[in-house]
C-alpha positions as CSV (number, residue, x, y, z in Angstrom):
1,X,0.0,0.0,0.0
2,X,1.3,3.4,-0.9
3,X,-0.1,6.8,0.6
4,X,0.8,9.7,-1.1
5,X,-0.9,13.3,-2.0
6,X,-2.8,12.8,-5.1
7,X,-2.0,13.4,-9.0
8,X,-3.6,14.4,-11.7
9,X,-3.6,10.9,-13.0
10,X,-5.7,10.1,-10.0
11,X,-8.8,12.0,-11.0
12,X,-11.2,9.4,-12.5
13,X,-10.7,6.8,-9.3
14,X,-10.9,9.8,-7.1
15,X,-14.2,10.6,-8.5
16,X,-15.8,7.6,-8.1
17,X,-14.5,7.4,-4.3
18,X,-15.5,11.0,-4.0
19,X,-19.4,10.7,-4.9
20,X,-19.0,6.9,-3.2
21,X,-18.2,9.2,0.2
22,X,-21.2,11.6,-0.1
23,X,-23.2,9.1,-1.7
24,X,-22.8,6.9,1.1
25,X,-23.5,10.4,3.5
26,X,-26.5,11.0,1.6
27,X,-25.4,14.6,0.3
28,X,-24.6,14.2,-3.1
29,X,-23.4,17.0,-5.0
30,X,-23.6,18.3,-8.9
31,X,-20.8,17.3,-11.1
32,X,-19.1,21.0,-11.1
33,X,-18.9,20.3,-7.5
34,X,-16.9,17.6,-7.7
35,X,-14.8,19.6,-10.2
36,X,-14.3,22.5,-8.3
37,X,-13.7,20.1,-5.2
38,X,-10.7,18.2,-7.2
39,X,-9.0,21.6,-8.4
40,X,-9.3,23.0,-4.8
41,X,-7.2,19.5,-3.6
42,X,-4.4,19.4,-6.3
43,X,-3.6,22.8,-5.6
44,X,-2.4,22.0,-2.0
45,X,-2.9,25.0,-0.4
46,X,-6.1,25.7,1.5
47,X,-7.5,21.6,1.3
48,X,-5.2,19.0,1.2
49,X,-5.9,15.3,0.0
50,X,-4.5,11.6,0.2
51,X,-4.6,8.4,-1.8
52,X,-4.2,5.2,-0.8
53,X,-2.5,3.1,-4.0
54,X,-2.4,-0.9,-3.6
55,X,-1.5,-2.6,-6.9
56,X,-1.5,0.7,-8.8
57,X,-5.4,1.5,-8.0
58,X,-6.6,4.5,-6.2
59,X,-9.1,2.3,-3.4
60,X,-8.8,4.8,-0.4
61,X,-9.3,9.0,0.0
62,X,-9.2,11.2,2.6
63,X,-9.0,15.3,2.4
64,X,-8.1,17.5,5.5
65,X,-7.5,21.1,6.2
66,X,-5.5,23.0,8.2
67,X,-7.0,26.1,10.7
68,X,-6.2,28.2,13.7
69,X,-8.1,28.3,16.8
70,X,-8.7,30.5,20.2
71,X,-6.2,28.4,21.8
72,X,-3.7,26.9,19.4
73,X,-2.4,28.5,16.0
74,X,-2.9,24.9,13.7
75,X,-5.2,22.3,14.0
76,X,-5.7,20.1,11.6
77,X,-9.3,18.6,10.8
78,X,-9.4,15.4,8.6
79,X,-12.7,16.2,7.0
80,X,-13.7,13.3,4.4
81,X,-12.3,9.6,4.4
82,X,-13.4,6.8,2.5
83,X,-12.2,3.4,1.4
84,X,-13.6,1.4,-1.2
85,X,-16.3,-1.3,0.0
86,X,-14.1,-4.4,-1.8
87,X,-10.7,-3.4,0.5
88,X,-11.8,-2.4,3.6
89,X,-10.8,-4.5,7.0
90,X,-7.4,-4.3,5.6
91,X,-5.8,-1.0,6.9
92,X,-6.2,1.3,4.1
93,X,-8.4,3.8,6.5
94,X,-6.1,3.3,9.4
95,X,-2.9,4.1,6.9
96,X,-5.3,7.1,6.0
97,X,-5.3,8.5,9.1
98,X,-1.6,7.9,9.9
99,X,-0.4,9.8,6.6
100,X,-2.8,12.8,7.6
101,X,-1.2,12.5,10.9
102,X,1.9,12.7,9.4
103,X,1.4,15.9,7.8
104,X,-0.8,17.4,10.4
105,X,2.9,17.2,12.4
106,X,4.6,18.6,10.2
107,X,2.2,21.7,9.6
108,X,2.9,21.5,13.4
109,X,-0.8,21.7,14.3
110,X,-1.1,20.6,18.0
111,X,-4.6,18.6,17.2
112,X,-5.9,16.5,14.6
113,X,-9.5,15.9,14.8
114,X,-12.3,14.5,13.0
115,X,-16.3,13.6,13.2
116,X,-18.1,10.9,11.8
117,X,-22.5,9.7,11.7
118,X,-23.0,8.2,15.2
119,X,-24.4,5.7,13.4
120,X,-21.5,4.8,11.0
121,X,-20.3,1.6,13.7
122,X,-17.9,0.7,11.1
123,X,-15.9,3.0,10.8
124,X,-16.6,4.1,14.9
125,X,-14.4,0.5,15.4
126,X,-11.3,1.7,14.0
127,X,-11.7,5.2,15.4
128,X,-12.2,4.4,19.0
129,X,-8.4,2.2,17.9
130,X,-6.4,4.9,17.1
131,X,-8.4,7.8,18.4
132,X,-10.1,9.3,21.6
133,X,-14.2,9.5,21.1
134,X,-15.0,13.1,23.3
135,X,-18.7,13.2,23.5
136,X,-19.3,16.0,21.7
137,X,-22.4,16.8,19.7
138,X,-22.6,19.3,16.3
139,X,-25.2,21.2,15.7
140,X,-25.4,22.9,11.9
141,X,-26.4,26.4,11.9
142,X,-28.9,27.1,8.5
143,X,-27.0,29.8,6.6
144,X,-29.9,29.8,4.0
């Protein structure tokens, strides 16, 4: 398995992980969305993304950001990660989450956090592995 930042020879397996993600979230999105999404990654600058590569196939994604906060200057959110259905239960998510951890240390961001559906109890097995659950609950503003 390799993680690495993605290409632009990655964009047609991204894709399909992508809208697999917020298919999967039920919030689908239009297809300049996705467009606009994929420009915004390769760029590197304000969202940041990683592939997971076994046999030369893109099968994992994740994208994460970094910001400031009151009480530290960079924190790092992983905000999206997904694994194709056919490889999962064989480390791609949790090698995810390491390589974002790796870069979220050298942005030097003091946290690295992220949420998931309290529902999703598949995903809420490996997280409660390599991560501390904190009992917090969001709550989504309408901006509409």
């Amino acid at each position: 398995m390799h993680i690495a930042p993605f290409t632009a020879s990655d964009h047609d397996r991204w894709h399909v992980l992508a809208r697999g993600y917020k298919t999967f979230y039920h919030t689908p999105l239009a297809d300049a969305a996705y467009d606009t999404a994929w420009a915004r990654i390769l760029t590197n600058e304000t969202v940041f993304g990683l592939g997971a590569t076994v046999d030369g196939e893109l099968v994992g994604i994740t994208h994460f950001l970094f910001h400031t906060s009151t009480w530290t200057l960079t924190v790092c959110y992983l905000q999206d990660l997904f694994v194709d259905p056919e490889v999962r239960g064989k480390g791609v998510a949790r090698a995810l989450i390491e390589g974002v951890a790796t870069a979220a240390r050298t942005h030097g961001a003091t946290r690295l956090y992220w949420l998931t559906h309290d529902d999703n109890a598949t995903a809420r097995t490996l997280y409660d592995k390599v991560a501390q659950y904190n009992n917090f609950i969001r709550y989504d503003y309408p901006m509409e």
